[in-house]
N, C-alpha and C positions, 0 to 999 in steps of 0.2 A: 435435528442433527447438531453435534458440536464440532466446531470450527476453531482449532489454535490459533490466534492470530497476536500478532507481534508490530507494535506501531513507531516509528522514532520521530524525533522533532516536537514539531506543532501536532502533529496528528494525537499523540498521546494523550490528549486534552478530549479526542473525541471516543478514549477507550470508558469503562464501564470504572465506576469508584471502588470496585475491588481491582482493579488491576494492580499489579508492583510488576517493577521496572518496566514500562513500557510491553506487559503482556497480560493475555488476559483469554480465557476460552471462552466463547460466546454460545450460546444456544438459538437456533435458527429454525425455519420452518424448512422443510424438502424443496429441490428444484430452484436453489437460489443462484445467481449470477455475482461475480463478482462485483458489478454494477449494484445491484441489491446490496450486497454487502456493505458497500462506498456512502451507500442513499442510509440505509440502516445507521451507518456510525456519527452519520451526516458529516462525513469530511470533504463529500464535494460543497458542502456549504460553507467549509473551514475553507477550502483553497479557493472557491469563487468560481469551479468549474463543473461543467456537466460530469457523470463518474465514468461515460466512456472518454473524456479528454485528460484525464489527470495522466494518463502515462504520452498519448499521441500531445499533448500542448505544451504541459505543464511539467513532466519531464519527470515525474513520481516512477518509482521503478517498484512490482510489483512481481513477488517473488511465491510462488504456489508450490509447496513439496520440492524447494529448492530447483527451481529451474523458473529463470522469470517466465514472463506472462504478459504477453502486450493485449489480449483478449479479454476486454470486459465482459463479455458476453460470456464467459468460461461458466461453465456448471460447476458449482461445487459439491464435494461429500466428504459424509461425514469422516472427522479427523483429519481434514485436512489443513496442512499447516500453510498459514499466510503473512505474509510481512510485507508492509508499503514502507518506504522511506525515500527522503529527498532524494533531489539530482544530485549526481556528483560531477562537483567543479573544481579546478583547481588546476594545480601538473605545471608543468614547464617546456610547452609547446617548442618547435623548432621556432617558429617568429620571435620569440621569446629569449630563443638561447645566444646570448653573450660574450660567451668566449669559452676556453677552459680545457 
């Protein structure tokens, strides 16, 4: 089966050397988990974490057919589209806010 998948950051390192701009469709065996997926690109060996904690520890947001996805264990099929990218940080919390 093929899988659209869409990587940003550091992860991009772990797509295929035909990819351009951080995408790339990959060809996969049936009955894969997005876990597989992680182990396959070996980006849980990029981030240092097992591939069911990069969303629950490590704060990686993992988005399937546009609707995230906290379920490693998700099934995937074919053409379906995947995107991981970093946490987002940032903003201008109340604690934060100064006057104005």
């Amino acid at each position: 089966m093929k899988i659209n998948l869409k990587l940003f950051s550091i992860l991009r390192d772990c797509l295929p050397a035909e990819a351009k701009q951080g995408q790339a469709t990959i060809e996969l065996p049936e009955e894969v988990t997005l876990s597989d997926l992680v182990t396959h690109l070996e980006i849980d060996q990029r981030l240092g974490y097992l591939p069911q904690e990069i969303v629950t520890r490590a704060g990686w947001q993992v988005i399937v057919n546009g609707a995230f996805e906290r379920d490693m264990a998700r099934l995937l099929q074919d053409g379906d589209q995947v995107q991981i990218f970093p946490p987002v940080a940032g903003g201008c919390g109340q604690d934060n806010y100064t006057g104005g």
